[in-house]
N, CA, C, O and CB atoms as a CASP TS submission, in Angstrom:
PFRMAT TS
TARGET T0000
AUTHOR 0000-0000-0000
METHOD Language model
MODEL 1
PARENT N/A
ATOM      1  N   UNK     1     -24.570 -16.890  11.720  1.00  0.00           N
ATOM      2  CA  UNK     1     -24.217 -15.584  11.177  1.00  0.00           C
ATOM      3  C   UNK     1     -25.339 -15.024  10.322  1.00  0.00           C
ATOM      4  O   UNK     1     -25.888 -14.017  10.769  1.00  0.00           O
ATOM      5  CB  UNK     1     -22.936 -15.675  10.362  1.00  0.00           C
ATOM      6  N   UNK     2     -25.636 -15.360   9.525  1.00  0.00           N
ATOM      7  CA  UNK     2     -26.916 -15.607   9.062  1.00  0.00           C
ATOM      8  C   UNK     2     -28.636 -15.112   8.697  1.00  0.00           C
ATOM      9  O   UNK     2     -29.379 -14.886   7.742  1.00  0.00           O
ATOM     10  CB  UNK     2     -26.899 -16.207   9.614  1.00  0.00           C
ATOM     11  N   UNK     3     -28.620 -15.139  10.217  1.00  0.00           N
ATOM     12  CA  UNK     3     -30.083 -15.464  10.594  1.00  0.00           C
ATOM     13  C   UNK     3     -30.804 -14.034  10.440  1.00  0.00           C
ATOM     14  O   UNK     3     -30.317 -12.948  10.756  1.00  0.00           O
ATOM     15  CB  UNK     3     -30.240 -16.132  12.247  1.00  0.00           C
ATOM     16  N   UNK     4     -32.097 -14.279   9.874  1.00  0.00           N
ATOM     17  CA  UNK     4     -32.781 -13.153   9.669  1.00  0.00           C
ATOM     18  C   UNK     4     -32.431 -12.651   8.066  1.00  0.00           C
ATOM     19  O   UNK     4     -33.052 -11.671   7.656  1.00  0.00           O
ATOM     20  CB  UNK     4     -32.367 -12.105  10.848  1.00  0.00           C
ATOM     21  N   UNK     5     -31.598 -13.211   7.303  1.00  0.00           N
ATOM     22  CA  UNK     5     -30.952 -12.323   6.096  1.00  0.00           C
ATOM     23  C   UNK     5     -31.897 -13.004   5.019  1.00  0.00           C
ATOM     24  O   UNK     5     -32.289 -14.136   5.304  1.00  0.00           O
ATOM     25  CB  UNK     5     -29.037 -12.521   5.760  1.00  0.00           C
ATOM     26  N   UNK     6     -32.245 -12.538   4.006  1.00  0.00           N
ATOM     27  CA  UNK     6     -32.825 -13.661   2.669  1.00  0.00           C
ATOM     28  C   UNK     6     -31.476 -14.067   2.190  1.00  0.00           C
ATOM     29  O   UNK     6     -30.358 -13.592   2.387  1.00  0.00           O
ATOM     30  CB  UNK     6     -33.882 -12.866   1.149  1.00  0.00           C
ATOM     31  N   UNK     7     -31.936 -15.156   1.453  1.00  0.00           N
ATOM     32  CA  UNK     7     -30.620 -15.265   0.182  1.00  0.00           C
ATOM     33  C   UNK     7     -30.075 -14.239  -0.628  1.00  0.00           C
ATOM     34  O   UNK     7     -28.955 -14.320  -1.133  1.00  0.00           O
ATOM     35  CB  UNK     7     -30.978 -16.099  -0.924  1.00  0.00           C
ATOM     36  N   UNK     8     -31.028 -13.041  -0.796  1.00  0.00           N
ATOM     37  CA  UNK     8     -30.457 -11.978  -1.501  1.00  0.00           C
ATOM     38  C   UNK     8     -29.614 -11.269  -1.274  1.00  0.00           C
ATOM     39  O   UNK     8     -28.717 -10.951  -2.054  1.00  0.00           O
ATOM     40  CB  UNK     8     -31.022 -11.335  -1.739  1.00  0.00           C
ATOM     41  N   UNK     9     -29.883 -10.602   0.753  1.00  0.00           N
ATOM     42  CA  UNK     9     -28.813  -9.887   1.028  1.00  0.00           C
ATOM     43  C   UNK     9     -27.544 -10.969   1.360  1.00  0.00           C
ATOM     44  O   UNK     9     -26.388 -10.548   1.392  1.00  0.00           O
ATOM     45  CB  UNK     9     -29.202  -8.892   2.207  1.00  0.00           C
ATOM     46  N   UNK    10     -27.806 -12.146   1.561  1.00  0.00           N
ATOM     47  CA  UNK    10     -26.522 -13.181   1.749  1.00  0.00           C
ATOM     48  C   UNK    10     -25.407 -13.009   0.867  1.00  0.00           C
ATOM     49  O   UNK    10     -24.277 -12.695   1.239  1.00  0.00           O
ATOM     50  CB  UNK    10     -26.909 -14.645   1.531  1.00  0.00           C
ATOM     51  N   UNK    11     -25.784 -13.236  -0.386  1.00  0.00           N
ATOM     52  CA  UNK    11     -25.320 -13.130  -1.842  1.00  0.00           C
ATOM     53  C   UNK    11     -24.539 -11.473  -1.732  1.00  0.00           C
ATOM     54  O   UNK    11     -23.315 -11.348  -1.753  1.00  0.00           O
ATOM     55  CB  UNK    11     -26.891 -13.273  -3.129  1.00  0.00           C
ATOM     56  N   UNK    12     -25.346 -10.479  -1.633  1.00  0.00           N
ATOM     57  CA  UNK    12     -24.749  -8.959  -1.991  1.00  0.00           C
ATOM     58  C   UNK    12     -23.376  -9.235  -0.610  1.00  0.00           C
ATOM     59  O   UNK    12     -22.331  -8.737  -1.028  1.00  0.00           O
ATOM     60  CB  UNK    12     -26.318  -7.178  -1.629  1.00  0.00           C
ATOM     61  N   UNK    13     -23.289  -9.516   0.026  1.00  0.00           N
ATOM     62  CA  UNK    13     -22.645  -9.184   1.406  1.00  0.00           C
ATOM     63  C   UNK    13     -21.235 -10.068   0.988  1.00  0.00           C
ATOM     64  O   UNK    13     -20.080  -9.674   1.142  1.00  0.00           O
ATOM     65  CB  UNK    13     -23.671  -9.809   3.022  1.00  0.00           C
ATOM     66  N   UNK    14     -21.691 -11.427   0.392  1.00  0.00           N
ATOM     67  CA  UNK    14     -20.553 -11.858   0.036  1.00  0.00           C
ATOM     68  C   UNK    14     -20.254 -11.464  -1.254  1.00  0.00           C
ATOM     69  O   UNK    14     -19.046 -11.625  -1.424  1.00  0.00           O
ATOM     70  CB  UNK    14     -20.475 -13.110   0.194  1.00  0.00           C
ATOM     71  N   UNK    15     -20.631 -11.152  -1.951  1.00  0.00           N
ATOM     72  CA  UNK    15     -20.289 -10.240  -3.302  1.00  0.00           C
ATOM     73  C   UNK    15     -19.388  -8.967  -2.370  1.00  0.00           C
ATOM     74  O   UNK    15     -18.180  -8.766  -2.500  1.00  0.00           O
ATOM     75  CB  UNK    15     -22.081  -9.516  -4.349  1.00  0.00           C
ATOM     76  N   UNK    16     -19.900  -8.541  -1.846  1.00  0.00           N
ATOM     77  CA  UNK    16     -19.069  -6.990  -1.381  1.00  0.00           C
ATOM     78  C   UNK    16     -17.719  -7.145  -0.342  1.00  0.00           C
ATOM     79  O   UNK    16     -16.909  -6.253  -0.092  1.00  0.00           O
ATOM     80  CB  UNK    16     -20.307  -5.887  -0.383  1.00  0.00           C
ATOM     81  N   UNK    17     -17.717  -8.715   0.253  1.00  0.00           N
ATOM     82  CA  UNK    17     -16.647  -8.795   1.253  1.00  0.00           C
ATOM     83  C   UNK    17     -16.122  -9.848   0.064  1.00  0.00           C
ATOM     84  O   UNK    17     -17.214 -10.174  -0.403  1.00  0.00           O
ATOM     85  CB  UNK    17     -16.993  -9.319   3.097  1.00  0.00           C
ATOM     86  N   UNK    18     -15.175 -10.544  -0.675  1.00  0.00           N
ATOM     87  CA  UNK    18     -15.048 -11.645  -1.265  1.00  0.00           C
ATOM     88  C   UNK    18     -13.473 -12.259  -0.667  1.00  0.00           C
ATOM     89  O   UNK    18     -12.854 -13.242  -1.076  1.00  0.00           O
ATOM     90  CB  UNK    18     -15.232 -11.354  -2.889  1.00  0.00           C
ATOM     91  N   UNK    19     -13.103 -11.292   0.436  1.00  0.00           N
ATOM     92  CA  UNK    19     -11.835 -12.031   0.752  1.00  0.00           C
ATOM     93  C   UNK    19     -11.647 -12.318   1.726  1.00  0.00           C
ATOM     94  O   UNK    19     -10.505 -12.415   2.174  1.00  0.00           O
ATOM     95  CB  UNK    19     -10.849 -11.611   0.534  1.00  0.00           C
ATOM     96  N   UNK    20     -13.208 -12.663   2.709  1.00  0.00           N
ATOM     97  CA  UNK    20     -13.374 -12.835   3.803  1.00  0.00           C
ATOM     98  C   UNK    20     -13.138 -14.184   3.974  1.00  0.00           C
ATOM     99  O   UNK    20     -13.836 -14.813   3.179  1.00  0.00           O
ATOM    100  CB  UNK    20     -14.438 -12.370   4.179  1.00  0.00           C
ATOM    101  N   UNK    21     -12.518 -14.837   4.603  1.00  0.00           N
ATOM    102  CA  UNK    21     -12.300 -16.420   4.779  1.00  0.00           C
ATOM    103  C   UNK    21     -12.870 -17.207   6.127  1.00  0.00           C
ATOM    104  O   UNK    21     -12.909 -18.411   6.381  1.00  0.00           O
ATOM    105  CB  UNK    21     -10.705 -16.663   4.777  1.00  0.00           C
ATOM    106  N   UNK    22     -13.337 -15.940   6.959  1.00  0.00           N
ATOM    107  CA  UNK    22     -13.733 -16.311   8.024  1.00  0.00           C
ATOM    108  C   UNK    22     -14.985 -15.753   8.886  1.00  0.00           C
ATOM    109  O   UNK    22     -14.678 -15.405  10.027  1.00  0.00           O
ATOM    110  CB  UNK    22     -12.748 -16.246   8.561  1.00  0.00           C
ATOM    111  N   UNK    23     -16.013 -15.647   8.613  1.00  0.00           N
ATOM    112  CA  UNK    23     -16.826 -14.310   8.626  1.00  0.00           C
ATOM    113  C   UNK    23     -16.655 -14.047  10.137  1.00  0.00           C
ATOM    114  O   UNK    23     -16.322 -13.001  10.695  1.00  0.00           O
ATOM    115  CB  UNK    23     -18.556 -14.410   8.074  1.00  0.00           C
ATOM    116  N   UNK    24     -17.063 -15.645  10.836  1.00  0.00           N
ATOM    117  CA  UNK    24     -17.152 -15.857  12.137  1.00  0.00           C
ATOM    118  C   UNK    24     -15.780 -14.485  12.815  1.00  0.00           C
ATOM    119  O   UNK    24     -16.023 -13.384  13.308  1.00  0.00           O
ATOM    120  CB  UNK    24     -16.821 -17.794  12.410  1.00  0.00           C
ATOM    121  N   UNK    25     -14.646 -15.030  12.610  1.00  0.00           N
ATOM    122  CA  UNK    25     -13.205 -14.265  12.795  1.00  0.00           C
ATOM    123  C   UNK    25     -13.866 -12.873  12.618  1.00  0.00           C
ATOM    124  O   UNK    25     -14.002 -12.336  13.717  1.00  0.00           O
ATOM    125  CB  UNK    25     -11.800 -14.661  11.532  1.00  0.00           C
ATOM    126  N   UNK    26     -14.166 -12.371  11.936  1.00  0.00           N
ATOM    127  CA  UNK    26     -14.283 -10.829  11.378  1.00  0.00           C
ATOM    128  C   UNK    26     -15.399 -10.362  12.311  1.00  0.00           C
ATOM    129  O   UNK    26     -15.147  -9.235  12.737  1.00  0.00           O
ATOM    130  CB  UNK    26     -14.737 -10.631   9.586  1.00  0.00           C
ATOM    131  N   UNK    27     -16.647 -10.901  12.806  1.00  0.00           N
ATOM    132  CA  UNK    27     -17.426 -10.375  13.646  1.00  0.00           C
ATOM    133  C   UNK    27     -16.898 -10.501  15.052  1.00  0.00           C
ATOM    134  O   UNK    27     -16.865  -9.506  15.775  1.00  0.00           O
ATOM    135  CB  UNK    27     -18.646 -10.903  13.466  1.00  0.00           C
ATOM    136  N   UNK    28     -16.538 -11.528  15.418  1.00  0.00           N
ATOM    137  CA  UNK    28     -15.793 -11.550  16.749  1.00  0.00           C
ATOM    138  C   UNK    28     -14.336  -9.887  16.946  1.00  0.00           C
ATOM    139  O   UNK    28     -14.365  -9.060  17.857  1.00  0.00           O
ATOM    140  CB  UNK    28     -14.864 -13.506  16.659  1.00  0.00           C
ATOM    141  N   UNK    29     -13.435  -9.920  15.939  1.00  0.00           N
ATOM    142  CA  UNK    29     -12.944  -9.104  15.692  1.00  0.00           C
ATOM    143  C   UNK    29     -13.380  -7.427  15.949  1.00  0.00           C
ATOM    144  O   UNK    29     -12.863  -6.504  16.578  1.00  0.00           O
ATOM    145  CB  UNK    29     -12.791  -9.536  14.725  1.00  0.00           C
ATOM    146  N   UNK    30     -14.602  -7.573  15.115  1.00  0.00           N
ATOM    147  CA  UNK    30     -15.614  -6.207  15.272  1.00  0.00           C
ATOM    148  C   UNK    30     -15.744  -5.815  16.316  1.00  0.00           C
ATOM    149  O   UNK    30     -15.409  -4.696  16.702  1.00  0.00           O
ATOM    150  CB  UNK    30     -16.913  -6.247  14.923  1.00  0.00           C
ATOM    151  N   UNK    31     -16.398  -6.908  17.135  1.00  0.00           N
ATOM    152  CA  UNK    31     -17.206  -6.910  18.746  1.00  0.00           C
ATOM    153  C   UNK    31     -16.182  -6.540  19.730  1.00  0.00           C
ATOM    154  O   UNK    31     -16.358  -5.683  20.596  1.00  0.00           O
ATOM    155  CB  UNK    31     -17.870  -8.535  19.302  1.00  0.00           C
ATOM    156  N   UNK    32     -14.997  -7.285  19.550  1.00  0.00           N
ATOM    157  CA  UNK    32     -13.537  -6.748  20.196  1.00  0.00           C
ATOM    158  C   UNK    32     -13.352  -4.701  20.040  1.00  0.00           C
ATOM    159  O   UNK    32     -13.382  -3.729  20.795  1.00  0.00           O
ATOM    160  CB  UNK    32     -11.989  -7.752  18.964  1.00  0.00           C
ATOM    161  N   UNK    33     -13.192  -4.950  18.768  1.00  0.00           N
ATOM    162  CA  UNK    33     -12.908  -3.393  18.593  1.00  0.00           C
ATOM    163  C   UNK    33     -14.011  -2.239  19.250  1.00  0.00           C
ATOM    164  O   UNK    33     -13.971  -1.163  19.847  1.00  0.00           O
ATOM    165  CB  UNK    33     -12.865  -3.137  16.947  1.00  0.00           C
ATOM    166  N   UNK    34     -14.866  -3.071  18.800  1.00  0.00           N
ATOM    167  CA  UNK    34     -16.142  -2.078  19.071  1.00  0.00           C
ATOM    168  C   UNK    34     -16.114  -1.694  20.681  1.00  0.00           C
ATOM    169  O   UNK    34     -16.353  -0.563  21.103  1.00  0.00           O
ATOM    170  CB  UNK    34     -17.753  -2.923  18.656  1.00  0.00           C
ATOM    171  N   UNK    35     -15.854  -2.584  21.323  1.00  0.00           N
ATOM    172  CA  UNK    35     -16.198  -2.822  23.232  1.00  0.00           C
ATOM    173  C   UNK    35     -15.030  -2.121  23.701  1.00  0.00           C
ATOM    174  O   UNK    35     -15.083  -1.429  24.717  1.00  0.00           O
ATOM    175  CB  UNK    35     -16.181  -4.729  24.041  1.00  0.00           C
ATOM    176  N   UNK    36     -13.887  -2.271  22.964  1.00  0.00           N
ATOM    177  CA  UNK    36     -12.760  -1.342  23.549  1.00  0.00           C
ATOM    178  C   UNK    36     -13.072   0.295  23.209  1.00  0.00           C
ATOM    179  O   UNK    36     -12.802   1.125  24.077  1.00  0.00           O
ATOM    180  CB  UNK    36     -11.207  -1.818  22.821  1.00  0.00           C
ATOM    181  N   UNK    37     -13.597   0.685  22.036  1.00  0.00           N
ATOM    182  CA  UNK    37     -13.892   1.838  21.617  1.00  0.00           C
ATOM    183  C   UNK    37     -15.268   2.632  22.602  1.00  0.00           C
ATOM    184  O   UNK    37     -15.399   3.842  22.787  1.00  0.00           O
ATOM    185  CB  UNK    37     -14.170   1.559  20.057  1.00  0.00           C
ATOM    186  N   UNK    38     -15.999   1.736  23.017  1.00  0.00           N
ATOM    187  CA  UNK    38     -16.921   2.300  23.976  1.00  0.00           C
ATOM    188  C   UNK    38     -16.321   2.540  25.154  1.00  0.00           C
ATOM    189  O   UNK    38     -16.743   3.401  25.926  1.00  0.00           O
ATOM    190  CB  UNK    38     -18.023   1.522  24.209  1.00  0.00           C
ATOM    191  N   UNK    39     -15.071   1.649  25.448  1.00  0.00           N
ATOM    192  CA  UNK    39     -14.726   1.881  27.092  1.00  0.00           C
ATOM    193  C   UNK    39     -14.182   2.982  26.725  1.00  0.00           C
ATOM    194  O   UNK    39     -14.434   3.928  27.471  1.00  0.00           O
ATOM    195  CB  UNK    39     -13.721   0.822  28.078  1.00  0.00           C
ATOM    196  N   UNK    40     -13.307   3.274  25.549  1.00  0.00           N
ATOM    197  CA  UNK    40     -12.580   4.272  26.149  1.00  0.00           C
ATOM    198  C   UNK    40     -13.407   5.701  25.906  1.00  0.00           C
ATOM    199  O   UNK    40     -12.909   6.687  26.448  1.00  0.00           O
ATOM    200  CB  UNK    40     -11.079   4.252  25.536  1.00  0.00           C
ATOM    201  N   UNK    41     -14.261   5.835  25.367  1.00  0.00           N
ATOM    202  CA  UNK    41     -15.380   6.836  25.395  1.00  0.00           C
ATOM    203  C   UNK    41     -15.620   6.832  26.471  1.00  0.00           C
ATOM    204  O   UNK    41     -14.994   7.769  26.966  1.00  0.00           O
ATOM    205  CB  UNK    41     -16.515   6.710  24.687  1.00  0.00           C
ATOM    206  N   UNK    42     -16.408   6.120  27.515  1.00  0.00           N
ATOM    207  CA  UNK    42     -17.031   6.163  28.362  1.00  0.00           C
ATOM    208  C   UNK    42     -16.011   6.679  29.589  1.00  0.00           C
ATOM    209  O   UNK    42     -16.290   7.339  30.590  1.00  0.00           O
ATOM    210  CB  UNK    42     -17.713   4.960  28.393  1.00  0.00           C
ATOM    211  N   UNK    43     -15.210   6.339  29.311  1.00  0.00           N
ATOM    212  CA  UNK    43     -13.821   6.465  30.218  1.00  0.00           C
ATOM    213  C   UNK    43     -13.386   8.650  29.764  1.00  0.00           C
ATOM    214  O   UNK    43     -12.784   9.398  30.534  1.00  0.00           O
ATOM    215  CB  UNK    43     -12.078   4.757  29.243  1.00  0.00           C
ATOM    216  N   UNK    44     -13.823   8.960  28.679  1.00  0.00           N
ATOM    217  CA  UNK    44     -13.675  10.007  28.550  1.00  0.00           C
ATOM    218  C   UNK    44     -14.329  11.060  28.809  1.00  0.00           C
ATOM    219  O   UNK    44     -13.865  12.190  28.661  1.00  0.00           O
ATOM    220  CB  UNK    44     -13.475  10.006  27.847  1.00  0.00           C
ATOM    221  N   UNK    45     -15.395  10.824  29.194  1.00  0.00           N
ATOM    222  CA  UNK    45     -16.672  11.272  29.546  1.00  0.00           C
ATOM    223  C   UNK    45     -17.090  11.390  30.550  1.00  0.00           C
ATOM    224  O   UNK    45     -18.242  11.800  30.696  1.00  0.00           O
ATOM    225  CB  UNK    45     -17.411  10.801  29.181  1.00  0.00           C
TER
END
């Protein structure tokens, strides 16, 4: 999850999410939402 970040923005990100228990869960989640929101654009178009 990680990769590419310093320790600094690591730190602000979990400072700004603090009730995240699962980050993994929450990006998978995203990627879900996100892929349905393009189909149905694309589907509108």
């Amino acid at each position: 999850v990680w990769g590419g970040m310093t320790e600094r923005e690591r730190r602000a990100i979990l400072r700004k999410r603090p009730n995240v228990t699962s980050w993994r869960d929450l990006l998978e989640t995203a990627m879900v939402e996100h892929h349905a929101g393009v189909r149905t654009s694309a589907a509108q178009a």
